[in-house]
N, CA, C and O atoms as CSV, one atom per row, in Angstrom:
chain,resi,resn,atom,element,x,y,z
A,1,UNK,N,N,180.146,58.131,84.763
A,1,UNK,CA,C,178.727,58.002,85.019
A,1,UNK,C,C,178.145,59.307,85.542
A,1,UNK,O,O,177.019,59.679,85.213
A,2,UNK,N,N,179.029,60.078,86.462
A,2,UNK,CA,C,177.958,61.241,86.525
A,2,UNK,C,C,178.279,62.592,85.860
A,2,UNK,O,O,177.841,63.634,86.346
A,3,UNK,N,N,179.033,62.581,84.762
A,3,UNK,CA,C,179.355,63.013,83.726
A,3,UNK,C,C,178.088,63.405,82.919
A,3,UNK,O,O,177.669,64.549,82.743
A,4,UNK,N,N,177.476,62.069,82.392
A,4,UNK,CA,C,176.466,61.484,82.116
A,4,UNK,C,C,175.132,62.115,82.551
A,4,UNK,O,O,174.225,62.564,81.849
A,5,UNK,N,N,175.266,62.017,84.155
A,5,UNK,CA,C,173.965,61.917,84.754
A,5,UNK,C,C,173.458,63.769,85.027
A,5,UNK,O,O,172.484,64.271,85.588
A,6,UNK,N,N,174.593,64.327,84.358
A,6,UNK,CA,C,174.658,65.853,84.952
A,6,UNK,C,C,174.368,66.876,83.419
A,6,UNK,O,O,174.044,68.058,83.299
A,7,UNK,N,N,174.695,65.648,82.254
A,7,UNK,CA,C,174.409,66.043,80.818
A,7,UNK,C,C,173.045,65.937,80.345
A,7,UNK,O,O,172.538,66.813,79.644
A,8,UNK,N,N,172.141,64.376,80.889
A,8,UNK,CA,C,170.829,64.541,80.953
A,8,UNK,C,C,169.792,65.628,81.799
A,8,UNK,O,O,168.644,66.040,81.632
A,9,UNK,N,N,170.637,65.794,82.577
A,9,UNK,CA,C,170.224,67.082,83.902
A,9,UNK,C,C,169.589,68.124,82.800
A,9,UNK,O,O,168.450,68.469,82.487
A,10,UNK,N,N,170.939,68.448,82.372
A,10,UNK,CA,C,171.272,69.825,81.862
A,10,UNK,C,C,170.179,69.797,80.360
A,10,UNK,O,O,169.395,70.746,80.370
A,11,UNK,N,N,170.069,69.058,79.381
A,11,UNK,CA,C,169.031,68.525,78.468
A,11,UNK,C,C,167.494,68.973,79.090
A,11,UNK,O,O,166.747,69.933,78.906
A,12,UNK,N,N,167.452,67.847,79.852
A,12,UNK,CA,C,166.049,67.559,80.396
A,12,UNK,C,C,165.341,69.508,80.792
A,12,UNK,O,O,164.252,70.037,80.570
A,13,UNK,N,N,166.619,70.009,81.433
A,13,UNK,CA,C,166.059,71.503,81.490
A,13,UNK,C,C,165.887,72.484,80.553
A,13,UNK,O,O,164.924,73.234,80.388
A,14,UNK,N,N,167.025,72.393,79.895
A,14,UNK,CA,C,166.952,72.703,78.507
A,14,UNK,C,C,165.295,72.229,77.481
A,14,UNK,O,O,164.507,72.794,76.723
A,15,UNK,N,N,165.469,71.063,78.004
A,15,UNK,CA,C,163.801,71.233,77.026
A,15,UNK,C,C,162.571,71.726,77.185
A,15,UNK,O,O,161.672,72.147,76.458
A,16,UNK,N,N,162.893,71.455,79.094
A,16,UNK,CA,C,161.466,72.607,79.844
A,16,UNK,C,C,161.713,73.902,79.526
A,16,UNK,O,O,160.733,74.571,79.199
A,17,UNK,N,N,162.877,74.470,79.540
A,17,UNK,CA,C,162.730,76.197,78.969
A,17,UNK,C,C,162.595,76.499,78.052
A,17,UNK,O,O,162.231,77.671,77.949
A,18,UNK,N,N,162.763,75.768,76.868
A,18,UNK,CA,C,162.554,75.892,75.553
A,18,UNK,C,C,160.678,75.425,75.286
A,18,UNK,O,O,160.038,76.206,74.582
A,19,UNK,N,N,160.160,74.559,75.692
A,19,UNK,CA,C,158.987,74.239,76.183
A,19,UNK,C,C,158.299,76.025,76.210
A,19,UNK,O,O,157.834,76.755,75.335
A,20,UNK,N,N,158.578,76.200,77.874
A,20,UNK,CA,C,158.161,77.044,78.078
A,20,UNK,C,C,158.025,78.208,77.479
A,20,UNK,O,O,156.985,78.854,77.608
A,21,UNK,N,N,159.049,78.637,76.745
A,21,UNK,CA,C,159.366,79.638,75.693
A,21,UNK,C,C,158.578,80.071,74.601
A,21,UNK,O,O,158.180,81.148,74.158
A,22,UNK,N,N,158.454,78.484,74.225
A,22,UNK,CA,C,157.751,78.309,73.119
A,22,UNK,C,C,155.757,78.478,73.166
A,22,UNK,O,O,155.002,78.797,72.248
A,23,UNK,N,N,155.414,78.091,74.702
A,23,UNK,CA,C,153.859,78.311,75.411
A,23,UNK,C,C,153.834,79.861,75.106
A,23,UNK,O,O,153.099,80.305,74.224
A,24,UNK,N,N,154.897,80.906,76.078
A,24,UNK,CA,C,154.719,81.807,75.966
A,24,UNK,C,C,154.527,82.681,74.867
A,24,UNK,O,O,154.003,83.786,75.008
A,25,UNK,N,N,155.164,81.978,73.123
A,25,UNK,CA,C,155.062,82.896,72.008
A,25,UNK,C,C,153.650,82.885,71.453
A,25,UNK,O,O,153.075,83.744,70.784
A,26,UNK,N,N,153.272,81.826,71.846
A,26,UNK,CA,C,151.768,81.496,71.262
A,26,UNK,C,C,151.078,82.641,72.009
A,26,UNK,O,O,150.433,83.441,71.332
A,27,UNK,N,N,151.135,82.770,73.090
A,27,UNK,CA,C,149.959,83.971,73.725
A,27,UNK,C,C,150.231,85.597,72.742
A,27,UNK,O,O,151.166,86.399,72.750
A,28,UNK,N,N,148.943,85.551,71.983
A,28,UNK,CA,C,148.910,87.061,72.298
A,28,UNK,C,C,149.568,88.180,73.057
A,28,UNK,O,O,149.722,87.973,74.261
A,29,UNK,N,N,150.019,89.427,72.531
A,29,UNK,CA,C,150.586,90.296,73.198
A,29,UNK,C,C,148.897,91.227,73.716
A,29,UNK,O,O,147.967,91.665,73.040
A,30,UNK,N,N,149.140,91.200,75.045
A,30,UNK,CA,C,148.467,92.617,75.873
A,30,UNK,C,C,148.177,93.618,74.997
A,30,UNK,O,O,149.006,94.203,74.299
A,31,UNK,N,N,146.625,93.883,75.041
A,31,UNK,CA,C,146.536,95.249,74.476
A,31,UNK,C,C,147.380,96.570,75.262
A,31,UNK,O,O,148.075,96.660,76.274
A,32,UNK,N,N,147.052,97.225,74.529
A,32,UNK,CA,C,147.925,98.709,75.309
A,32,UNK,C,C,146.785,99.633,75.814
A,32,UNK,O,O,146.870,100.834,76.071
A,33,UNK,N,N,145.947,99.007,75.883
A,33,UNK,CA,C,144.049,99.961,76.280
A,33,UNK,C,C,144.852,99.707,77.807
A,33,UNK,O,O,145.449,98.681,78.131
A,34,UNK,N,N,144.685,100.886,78.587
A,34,UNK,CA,C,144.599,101.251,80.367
A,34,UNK,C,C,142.987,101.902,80.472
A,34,UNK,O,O,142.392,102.839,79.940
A,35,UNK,N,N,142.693,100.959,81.361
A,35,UNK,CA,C,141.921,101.934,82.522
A,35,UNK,C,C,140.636,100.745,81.731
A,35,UNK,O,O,139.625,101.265,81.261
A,36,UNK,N,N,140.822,99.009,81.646
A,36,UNK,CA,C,140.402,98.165,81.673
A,36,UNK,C,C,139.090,97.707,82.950
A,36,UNK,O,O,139.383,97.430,84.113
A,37,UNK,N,N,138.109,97.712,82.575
A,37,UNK,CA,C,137.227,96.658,83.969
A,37,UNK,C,C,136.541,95.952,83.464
A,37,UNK,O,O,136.107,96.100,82.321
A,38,UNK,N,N,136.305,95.055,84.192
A,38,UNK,CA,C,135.316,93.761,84.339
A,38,UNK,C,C,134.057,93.970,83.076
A,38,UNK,O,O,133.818,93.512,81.958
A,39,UNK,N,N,133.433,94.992,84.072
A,39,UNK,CA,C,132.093,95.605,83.282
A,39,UNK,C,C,131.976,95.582,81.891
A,39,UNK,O,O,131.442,94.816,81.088
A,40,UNK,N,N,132.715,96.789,81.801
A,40,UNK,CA,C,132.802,97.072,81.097
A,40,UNK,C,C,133.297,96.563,79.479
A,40,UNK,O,O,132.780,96.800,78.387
A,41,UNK,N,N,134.621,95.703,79.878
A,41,UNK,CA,C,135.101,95.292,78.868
A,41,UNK,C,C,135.515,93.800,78.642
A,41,UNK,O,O,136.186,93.342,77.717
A,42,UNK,N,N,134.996,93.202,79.630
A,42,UNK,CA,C,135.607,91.960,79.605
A,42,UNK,C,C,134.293,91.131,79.436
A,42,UNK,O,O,134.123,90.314,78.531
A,43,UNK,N,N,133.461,91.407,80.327
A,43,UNK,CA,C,132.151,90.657,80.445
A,43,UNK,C,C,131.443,90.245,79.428
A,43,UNK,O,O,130.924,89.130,79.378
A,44,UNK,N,N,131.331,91.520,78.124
A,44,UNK,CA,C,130.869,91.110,77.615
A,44,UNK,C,C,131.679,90.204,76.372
A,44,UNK,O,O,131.257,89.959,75.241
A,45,UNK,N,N,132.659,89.904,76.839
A,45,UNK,CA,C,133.278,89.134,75.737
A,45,UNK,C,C,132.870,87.767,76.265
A,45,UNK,O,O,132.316,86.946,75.533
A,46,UNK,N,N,133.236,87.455,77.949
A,46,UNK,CA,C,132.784,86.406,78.446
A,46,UNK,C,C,131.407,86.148,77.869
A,46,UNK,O,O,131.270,85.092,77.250
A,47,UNK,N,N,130.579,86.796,77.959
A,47,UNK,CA,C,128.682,86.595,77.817
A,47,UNK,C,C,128.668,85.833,76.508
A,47,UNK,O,O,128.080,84.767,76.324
A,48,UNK,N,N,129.525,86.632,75.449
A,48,UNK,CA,C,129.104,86.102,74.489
A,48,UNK,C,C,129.820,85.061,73.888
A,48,UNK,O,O,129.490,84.648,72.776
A,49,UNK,N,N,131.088,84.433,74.716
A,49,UNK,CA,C,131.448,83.399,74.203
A,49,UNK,C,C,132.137,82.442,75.428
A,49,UNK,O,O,132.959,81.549,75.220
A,50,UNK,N,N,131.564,82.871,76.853
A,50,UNK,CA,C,132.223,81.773,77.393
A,50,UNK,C,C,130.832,81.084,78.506
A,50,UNK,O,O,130.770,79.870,78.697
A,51,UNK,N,N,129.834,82.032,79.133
A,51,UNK,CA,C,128.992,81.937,80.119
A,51,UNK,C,C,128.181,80.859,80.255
A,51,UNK,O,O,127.730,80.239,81.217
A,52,UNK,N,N,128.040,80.719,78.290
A,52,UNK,CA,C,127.307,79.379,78.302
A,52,UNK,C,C,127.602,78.137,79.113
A,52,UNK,O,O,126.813,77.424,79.733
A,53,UNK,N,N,128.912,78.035,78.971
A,53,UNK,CA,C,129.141,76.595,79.735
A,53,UNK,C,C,129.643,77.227,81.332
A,53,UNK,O,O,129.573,76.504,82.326
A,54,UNK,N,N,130.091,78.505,81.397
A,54,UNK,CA,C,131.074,78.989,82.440
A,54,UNK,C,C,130.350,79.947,83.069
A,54,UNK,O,O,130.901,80.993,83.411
A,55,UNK,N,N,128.604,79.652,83.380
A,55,UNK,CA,C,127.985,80.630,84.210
A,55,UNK,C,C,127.112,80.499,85.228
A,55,UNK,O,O,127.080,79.608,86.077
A,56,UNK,N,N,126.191,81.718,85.061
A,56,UNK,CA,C,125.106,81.053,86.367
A,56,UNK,C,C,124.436,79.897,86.363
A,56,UNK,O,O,124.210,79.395,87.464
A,57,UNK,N,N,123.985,79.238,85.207
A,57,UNK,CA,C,123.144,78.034,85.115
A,57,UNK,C,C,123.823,76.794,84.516
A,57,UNK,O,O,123.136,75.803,84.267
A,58,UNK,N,N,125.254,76.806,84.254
A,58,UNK,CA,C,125.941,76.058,84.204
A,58,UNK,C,C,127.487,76.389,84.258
A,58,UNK,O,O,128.047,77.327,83.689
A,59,UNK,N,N,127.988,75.537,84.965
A,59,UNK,CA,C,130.092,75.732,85.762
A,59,UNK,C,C,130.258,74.666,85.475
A,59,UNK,O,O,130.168,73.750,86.293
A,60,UNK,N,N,130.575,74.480,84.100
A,60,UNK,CA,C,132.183,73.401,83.937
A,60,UNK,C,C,133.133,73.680,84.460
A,60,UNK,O,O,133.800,74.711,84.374
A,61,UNK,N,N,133.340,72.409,85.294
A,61,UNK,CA,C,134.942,72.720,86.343
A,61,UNK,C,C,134.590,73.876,87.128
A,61,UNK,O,O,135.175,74.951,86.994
A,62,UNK,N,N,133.542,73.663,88.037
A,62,UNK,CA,C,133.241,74.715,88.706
A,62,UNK,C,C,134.177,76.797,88.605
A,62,UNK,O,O,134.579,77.610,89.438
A,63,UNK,N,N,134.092,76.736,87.190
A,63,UNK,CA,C,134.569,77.841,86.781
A,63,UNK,C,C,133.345,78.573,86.496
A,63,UNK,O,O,132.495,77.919,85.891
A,64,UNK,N,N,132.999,80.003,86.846
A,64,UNK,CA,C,132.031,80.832,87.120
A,64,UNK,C,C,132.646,82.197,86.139
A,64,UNK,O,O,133.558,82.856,86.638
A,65,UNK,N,N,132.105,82.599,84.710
A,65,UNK,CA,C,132.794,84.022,84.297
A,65,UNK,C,C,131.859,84.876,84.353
A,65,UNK,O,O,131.924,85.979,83.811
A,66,UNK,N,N,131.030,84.517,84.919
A,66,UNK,CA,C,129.725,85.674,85.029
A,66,UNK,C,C,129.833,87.159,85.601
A,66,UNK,O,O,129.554,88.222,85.047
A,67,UNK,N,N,130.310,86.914,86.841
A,67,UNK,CA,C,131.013,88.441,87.468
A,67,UNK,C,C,131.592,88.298,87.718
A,67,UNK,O,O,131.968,87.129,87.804
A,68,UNK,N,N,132.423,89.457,88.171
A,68,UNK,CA,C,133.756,89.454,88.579
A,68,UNK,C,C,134.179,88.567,89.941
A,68,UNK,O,O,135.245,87.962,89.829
A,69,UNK,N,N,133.562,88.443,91.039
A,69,UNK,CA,C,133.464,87.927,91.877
A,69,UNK,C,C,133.513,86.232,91.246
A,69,UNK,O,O,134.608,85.674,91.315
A,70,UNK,N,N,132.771,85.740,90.870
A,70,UNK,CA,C,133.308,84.473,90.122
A,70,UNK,C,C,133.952,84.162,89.512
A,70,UNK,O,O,134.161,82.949,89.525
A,71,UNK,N,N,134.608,84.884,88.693
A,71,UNK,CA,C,136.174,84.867,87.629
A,71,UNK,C,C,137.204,84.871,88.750
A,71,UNK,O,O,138.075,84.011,88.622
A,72,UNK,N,N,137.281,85.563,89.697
A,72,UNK,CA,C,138.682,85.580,90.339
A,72,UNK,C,C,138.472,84.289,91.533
A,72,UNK,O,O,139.228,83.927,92.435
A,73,UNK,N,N,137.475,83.916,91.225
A,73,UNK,CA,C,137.560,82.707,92.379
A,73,UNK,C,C,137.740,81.424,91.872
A,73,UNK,O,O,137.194,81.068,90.828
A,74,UNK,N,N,138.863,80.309,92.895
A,74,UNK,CA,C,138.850,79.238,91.965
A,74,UNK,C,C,137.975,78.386,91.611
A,74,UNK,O,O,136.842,78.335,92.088
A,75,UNK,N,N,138.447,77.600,90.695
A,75,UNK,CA,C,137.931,76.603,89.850
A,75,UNK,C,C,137.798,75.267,90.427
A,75,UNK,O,O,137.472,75.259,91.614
A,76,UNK,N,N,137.987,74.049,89.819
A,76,UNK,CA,C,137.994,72.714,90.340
A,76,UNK,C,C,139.562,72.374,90.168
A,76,UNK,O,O,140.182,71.443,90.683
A,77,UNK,N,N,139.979,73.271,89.400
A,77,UNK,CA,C,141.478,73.249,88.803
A,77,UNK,C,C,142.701,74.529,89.625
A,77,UNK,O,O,143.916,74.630,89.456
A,78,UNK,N,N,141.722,75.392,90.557
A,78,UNK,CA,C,142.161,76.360,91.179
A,78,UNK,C,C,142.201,77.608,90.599
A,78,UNK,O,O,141.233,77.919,89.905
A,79,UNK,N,N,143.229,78.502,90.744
A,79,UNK,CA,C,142.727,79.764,90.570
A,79,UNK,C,C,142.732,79.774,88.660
A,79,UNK,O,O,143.164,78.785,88.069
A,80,UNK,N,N,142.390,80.569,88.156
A,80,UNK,CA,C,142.357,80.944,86.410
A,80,UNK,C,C,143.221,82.375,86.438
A,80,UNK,O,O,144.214,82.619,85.753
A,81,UNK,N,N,142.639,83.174,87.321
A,81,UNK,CA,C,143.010,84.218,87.018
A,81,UNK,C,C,144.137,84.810,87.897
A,81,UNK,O,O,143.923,84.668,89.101
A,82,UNK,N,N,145.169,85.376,87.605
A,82,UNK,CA,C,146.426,85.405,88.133
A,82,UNK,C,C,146.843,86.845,88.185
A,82,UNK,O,O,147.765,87.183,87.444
A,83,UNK,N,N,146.105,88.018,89.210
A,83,UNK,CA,C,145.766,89.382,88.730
A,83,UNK,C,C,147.406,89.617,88.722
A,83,UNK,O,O,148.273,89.021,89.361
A,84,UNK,N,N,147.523,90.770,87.708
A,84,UNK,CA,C,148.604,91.415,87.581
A,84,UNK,C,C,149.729,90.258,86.848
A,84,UNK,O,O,150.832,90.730,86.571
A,85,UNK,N,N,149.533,89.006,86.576
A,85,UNK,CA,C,150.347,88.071,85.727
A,85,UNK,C,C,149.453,87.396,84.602
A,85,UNK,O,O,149.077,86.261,84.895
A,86,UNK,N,N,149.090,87.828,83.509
A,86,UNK,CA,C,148.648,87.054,82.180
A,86,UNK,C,C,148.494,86.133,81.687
A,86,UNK,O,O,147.610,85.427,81.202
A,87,UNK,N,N,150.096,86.211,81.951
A,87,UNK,CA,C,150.949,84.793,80.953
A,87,UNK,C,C,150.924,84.045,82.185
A,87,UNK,O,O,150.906,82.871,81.815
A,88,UNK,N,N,150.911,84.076,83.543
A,88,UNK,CA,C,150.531,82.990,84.259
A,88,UNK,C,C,149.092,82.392,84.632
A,88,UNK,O,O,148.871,81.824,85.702
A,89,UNK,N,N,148.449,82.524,83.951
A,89,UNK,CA,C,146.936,82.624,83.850
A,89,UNK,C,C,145.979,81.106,83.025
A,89,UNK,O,O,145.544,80.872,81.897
A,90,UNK,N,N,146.003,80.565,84.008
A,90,UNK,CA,C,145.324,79.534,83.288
A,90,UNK,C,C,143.954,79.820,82.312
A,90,UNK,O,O,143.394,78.918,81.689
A,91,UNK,N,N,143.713,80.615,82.304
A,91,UNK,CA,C,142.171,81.271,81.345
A,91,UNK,C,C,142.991,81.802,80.517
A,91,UNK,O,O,142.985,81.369,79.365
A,92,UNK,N,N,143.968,82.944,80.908
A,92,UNK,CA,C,144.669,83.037,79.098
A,92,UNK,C,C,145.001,82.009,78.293
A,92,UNK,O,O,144.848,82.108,77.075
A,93,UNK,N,N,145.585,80.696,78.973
A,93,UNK,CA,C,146.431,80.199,78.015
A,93,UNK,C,C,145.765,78.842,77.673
A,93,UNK,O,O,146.226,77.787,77.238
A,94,UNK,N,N,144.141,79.360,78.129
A,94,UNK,CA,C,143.000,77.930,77.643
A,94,UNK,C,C,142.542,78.963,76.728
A,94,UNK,O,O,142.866,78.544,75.617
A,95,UNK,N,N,141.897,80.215,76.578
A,95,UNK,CA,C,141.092,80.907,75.399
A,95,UNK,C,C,142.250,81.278,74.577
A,95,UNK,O,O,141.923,82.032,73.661
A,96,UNK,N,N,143.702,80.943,74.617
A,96,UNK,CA,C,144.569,81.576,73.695
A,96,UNK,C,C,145.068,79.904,72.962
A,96,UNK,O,O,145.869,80.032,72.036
A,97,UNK,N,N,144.838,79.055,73.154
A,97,UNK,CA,C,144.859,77.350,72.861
A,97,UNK,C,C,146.327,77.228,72.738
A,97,UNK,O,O,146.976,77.305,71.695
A,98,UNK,N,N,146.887,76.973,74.261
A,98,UNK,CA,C,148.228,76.988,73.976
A,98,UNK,C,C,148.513,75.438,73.976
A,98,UNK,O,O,149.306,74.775,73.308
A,99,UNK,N,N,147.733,75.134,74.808
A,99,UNK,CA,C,147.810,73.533,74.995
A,99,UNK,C,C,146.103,73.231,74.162
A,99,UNK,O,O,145.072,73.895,74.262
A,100,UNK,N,N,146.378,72.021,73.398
A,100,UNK,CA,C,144.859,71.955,72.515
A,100,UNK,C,C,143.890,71.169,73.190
A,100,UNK,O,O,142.689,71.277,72.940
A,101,UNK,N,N,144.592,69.966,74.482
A,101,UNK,CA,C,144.257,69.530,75.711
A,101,UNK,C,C,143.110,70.208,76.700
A,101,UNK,O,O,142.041,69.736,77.087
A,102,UNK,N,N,143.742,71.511,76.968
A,102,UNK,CA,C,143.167,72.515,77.467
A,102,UNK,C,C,142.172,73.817,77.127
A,102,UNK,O,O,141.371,74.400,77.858
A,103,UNK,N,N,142.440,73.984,76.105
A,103,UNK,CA,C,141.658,74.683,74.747
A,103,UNK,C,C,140.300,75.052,74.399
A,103,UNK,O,O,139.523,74.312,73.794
A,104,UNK,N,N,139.988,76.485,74.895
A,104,UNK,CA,C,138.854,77.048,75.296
A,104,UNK,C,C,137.968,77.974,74.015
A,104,UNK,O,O,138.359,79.084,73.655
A,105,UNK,N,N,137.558,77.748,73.820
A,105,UNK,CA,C,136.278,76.553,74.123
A,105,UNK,C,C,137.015,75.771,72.997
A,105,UNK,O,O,137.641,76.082,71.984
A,106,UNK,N,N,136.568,74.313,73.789
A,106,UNK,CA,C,136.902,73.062,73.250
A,106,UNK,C,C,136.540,73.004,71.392
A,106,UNK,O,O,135.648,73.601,70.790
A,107,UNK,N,N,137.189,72.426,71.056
A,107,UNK,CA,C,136.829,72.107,69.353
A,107,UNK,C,C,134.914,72.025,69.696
A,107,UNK,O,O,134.122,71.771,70.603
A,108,UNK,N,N,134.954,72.398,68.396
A,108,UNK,CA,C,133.389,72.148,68.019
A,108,UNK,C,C,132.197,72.868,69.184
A,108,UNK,O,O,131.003,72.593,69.063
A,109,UNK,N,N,132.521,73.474,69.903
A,109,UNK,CA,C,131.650,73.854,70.941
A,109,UNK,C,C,131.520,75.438,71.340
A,109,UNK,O,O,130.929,75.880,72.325
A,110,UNK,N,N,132.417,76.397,70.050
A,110,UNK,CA,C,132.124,77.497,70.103
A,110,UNK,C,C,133.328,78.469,69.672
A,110,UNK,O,O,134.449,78.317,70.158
A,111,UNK,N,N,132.976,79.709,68.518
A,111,UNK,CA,C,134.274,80.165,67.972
A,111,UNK,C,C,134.927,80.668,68.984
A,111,UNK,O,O,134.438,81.153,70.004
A,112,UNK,N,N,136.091,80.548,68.693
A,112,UNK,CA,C,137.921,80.619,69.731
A,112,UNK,C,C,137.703,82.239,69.638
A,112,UNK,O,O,137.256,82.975,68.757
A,113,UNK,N,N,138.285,82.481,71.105
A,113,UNK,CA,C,138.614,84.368,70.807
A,113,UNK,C,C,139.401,84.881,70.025
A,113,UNK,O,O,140.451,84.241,69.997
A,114,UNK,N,N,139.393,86.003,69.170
A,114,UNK,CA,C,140.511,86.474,68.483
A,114,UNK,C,C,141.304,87.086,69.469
A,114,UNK,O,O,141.142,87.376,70.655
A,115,UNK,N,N,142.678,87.261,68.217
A,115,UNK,CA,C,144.057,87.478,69.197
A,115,UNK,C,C,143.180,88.925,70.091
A,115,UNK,O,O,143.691,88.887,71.210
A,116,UNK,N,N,142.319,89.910,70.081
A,116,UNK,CA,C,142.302,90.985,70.170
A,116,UNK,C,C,141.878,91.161,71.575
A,116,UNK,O,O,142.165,91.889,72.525
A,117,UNK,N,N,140.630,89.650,71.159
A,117,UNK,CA,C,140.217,89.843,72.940
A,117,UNK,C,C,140.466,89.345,74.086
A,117,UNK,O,O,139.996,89.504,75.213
A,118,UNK,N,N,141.591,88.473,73.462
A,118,UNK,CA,C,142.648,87.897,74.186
A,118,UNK,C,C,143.358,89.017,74.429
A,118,UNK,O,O,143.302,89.334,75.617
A,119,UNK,N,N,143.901,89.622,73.866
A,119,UNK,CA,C,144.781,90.671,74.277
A,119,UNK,C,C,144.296,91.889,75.290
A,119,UNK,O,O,145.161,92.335,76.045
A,120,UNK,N,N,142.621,92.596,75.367
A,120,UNK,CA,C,142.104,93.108,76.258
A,120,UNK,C,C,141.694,92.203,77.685
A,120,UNK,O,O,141.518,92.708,78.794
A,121,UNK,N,N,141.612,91.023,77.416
A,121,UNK,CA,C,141.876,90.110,78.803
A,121,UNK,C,C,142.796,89.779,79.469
A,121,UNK,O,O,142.699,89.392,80.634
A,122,UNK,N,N,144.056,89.904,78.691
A,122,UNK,CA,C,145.621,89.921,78.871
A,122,UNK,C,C,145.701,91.403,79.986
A,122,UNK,O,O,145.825,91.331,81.209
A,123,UNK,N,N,145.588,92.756,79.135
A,123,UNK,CA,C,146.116,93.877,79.811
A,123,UNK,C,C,144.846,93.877,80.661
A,123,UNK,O,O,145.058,94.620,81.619
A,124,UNK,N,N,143.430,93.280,80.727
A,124,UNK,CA,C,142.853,93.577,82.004
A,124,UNK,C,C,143.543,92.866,83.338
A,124,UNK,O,O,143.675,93.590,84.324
A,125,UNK,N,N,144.080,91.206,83.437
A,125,UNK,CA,C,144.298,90.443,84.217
A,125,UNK,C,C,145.868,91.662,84.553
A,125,UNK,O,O,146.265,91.834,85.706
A,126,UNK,N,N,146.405,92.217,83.591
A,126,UNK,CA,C,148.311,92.551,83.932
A,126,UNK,C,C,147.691,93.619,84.944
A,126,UNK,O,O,148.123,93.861,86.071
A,127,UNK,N,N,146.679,94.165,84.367
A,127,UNK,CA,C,146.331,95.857,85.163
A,127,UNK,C,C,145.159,95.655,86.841
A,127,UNK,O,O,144.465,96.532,87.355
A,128,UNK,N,N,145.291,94.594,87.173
A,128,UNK,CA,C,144.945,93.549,88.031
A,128,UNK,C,C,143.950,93.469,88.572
A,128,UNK,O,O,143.581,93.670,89.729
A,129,UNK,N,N,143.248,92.991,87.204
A,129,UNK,CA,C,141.611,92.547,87.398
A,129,UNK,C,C,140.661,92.688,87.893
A,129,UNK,O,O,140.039,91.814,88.496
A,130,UNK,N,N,140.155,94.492,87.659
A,130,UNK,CA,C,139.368,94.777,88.073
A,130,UNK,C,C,138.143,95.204,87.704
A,130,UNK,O,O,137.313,95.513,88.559
């Protein structure tokens, strides 16, 4: 019996890392652009495809991408942005639709980012979000 109970162990983890593995291939790779900011390069990707629902005159899930000061602050869901970690980033891995649950912007409510600007939001959050 605990033969058994130490083989489901070993499975059950086995499927969370493989799980996990598998979240992580879906993300976009990081651009290789340094010397990334807010302002400059991120904002306006937010403006034009996230503010609508995620700004000053309206916060789904009290999530704010308007300035920088509101992107790094949490949500109703807690933090999004995870400076200097990407791939731990709940905003990457909702505008990169890793989970379709979670999946930014939702079906029907506005075109998905390409891999590209996912990837300049990637190396802005790695180069730590500023």
């Amino acid at each position: 019996m605990k033969r058994f109970t130490i083989t489901l162990s070993l499975c059950a983890g086995l499927a969370l890392a493989l799980t996990a593995t598998a979240a992580d291939k879906k993300l976009p790779p990081a651009a290789k652009k340094s010397g990334l900011t807010f302002d400059k390069d991120i904002k306006p990707i937010f403006e034009k495809a996230c503010v609508e629902c995620h700004g000053e005159k309206k916060s789904k899930g009290k999530l704010k991408l308007d300035t920088l000061a509101n992107t790094l602050k949490a949500s109703e869901n807690g933090k999004s942005v995870i400076p200097g970690k990407s791939a731990d980033s709940a905003l990457v891995k909702a505008i990169a639709r890793v989970n379709e649950d979670d999946a930014m912007p939702p079906e029907g409510k506005g075109k998905p980012l390409t891999n590209e600007q996912i990837g300049l939001i990637r190396a802005w959050i790695d180069q730590g979000a500023k």
